[in-house]
C-alpha positions, 0 to 999 in steps of 0.5 A: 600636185606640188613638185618635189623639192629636187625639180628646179627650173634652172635656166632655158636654153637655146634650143631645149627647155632645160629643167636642171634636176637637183638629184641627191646622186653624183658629181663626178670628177674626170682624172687628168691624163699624165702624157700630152694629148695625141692631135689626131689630125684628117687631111682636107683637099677642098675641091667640092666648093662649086669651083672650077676643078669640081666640075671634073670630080663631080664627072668621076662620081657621076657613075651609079657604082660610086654613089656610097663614096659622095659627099654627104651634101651631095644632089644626085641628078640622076643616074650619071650626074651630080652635083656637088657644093659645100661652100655653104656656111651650114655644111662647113659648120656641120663638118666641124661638128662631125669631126670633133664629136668623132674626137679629130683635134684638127683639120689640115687643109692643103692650102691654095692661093687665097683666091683660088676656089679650093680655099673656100672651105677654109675661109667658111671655117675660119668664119665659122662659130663653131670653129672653136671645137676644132683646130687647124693648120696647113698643107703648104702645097699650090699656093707654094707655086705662084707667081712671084709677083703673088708670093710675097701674099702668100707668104704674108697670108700663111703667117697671119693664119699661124697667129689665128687662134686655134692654129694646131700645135705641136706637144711642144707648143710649135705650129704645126705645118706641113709642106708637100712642095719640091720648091726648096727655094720657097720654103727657105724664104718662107723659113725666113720671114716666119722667123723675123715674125718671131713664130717657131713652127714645127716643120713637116715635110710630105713625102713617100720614102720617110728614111731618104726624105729625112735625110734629104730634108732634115739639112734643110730645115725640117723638124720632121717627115711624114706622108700625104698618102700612101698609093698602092697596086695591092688588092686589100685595104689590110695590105695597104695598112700593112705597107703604112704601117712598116714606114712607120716601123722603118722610121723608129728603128731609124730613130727619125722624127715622124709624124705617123700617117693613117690611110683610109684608103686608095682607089682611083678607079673613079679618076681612071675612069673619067680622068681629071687634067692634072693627072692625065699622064699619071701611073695609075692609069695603068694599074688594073688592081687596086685595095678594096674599100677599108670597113669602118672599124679596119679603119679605126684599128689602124688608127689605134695601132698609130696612138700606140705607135706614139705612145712607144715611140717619144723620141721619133713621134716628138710632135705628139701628132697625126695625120690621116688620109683624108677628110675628104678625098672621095674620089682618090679612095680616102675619106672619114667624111659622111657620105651621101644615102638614097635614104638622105641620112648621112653614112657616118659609119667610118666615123662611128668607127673612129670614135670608139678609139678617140673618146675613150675616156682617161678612166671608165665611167664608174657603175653606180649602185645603192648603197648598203645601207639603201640610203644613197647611190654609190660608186661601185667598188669603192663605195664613194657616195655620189652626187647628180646634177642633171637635165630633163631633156625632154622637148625641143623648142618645136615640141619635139621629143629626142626621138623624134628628130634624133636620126636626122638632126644627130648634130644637134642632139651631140651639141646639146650633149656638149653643151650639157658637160659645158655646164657642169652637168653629169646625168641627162633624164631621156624619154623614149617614145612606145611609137617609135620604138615599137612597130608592132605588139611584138616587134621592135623598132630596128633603127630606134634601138640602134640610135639607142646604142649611139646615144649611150656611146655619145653619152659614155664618150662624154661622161655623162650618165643617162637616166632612162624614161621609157613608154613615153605617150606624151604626143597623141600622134604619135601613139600607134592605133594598135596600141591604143586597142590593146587590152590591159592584158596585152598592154602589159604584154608590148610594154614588156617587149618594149623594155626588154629590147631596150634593156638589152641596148642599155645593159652593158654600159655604164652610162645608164645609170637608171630606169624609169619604168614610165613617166608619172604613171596613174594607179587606179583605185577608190579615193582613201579618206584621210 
């Protein structure tokens, strides 16, 4: 049987067969926004490369009760050890993906000398190809406190990493650098060799007390203040938020320039617990309450209050900037970094989270619908015609069908999805597998519906609309034995199940723009002459 005319192969891939489908639908156009981006950046304190200092922070989250707060890449040895090591290139390129389909602009390393183990992450990201979907810049912190004899290296190293590309910068176009050191001295003479090079950063200093830190360092040349953290004996996560988010109050009304600070958290309850030798004399030791665990969307709301802070503030938030609490502090209490599962799934919950807040798009995906005259699709509301340009995204290069990988190798079904917006496209045709959306005649399967939903969302983030193909029964293996026994009847029947569960996941975005009931279905019936 002859194709139709719309179903062109286009070009391949790398990792999926995609047959361009020239539909007589969409071209969407994305509205610009008016204001300058907010850079939404996350700390990252990088002890967790197999160096010296992860040794001690491997022996505070050894104990049982602090498994849902280790690195994703984590090997538990059993019930009191760890061990723990992301100076791998395909963790650090992971993390990239993580971080920038959550919608984070840049990562802020704290930056240790460059031969010091805490700065291997930073060189596996900067050797990164995927660097590019993610921005950087620097936390001028140790390395601050080295020898004399080393620092003319240091100060030469942190100017070569403000000229490498992707280097954060501020709304204004200056490099963005923190600097959380009391060494006025250093950052006087690092002030000045930035400056002969001709570079003009945007300086921030770190601190706990925004009012008297600006009035003590902006004599000294600093653009602005901010926050590392915010530690605290209160009991809630909300009271925490509450403290964070009255420094930024504080800092309005005051009218100084300010880079809001985002917590995730603060427990160092795993550090009390088995102490790490930089921190033996420190107060925390003593506390004996410290703020629950923050919930995902907690997390994300907070978030959300911060770019709405921006946004009303332009004078104080100048650098159109900020910062979180951290990607990775697992042990201090503050992460959005996915964390390890029993199950091996990633925990990318408090990113999920962070995600609805960060990909909102400037304006809603448009509904789509049939026109009056049932001749073509339309927007809704204004009746724009439209034009589709879409993909069959059906098998990899392993022959394998989105959902049979989706759980496990979700980077790779979000890198696709970019890489499908990179081309132009606005419509991705799926297929959804009776395997594995179905346990049983009458019941759904829980986790397939759910990844369901995270496509839609990943899909909505990105502009790009789904064309939904259910009842997939393309591989034998994977067709259920009480499927195949079914009788017509009954057929009939699970097939109803399984689309009213799915249409129920779909219903309520944009995104979906149609179903396909089934893929190429066969009526049965006598041959008719002519």
């Amino acid at each position: 049987m002859k194709r139709p005319e719309y179903d062109r192969v286009l070009c391949v891939r790398k990792r999926i067969a995609l047959s361009f489908v020239l539909l007589v639908f969409m071209f969407a156009d994305t509205a610009e926004g008016a204001e300058t981006q907010i850079a939404v950046g996350a700390i990252r304190w990088d002890a967790w490369s197999g160096c010296a200092v992860t040794a001690q922070v491997e022996r505070t989250l050894g104990p049982e009760k602090y498994r849902d707060r280790l690195p994703w890449f984590t090997e538990v040895l059993d019930s009191t050890r760890v061990r723990i090591n992301d100076d791998v290139q395909e963790i650090i390129d992971r993390g990239i993906r993580y971080a920038a389909d959550a919608g984070l602009d840049y990562w802020a390393f704290v930056l240790y000398p460059e031969t010091n183990g805490m700065s291997r992450a930073l060189r596996r990201y900067l050797d990164s190809e995927l660097r590019s979907k993610l921005n950087f810049c620097v936390i001028l912190h140790n390395n601050i406190g080295v020898s004399d004899r080393d620092w003319t290296k240091e100060r030469e190293r942190v100017i070569a990493l403000l000229k490498e590309p992707g280097y954060q910068k501020t709304a204004t176009g200056r490099p963005l650098i923190y600097y959380l050191s009391q060494r006025n001295e250093r950052f006087q003479e690092l002030r000045e060799a930035v400056a002969q090079e001709g570079l003009n950063p945007y300086y921030v200093y770190l601190g706990w007390d925004p009012l008297a830190d600006y009035r003590t360092r902006k004599p000294q040349g600093f653009d602005a203040v901010s926050a590392y953290a915010d530690g605290s004996v209160v009991d809630t996560f909300a009271e925490l938020v509450q403290r964070v988010e009255n420094r930024w109050r504080q800092s309005a009304e005051a009218g100084i320039r300010y880079i809001p600070l985002v917590t995730t958290g603060w427990d160092k309850q795993p550090r009390k617990e088995n102490p790490v030798s930089w921190e033996l004399d420190h107060d925390y030791h003593k506390q004996t309450s410290f703020p629950s665990q923050a919930k995902p969307m907690e997390i994300a709301q907070h978030l959300d209050r911060a770019l709405k802070y921006v946004d009303a503030n332009p004078a104080v938030c100048e650098a159109r900037a900020v910062l979180i609490y951290a990607w990775n502090e697992f042990d201090e209490g503050g992460w959005l970094s996915p964390t390890w599962q029993e199950n091996g799934v990633p925990d990318t919950s408090r990113l999920d989270a962070v995600r609805t807040v960060l990909r909102k798009q400037d304006t809603t995906m448009d509904w789509i619908q049939v026109s009056d005259d049932k001749t073509q699709f339309v927007k809704k509301g204004t009746g724009e015609p439209v034009l589709f340009w879409g993909a069959n995204y059906d098998r990899d290069t392993k022959k394998r069908l989105m959902d049979d990988y989706w759980v496990d190798e979700w980077e790779t079904v979000l890198e696709d999805f970019d890489e499908m917006k990179d081309l132009g496209l606005n419509v991705v045709r799926i297929h959804l597998q009776v395997g594995r959306f179905m346990d049983s005649p009458t019941q759904p399967n829980a986790q397939s519906l759910e990844q369901l939903a995270r496509l839609i969302e990943a899909a909505e983030s990105r502009g790009l609309y789904l064309y939904v193909t259910g009842l997939a029964c393309y591989k034998k293996p994977n067709i259920p034995a009480w499927y195949d026994a079914l009788d017509e009847e009954g057929r009939w029947a699970a097939q109803a199940v399984f689309w009213k569960h799915v249409a129920r996941v779909c219903a309520s975005s944009p995104a979906v723009f149609c179903y396909d009931l089934m893929n190429e279905p066969l009526v049965p019936g006598e041959p008719v002459d002519g």
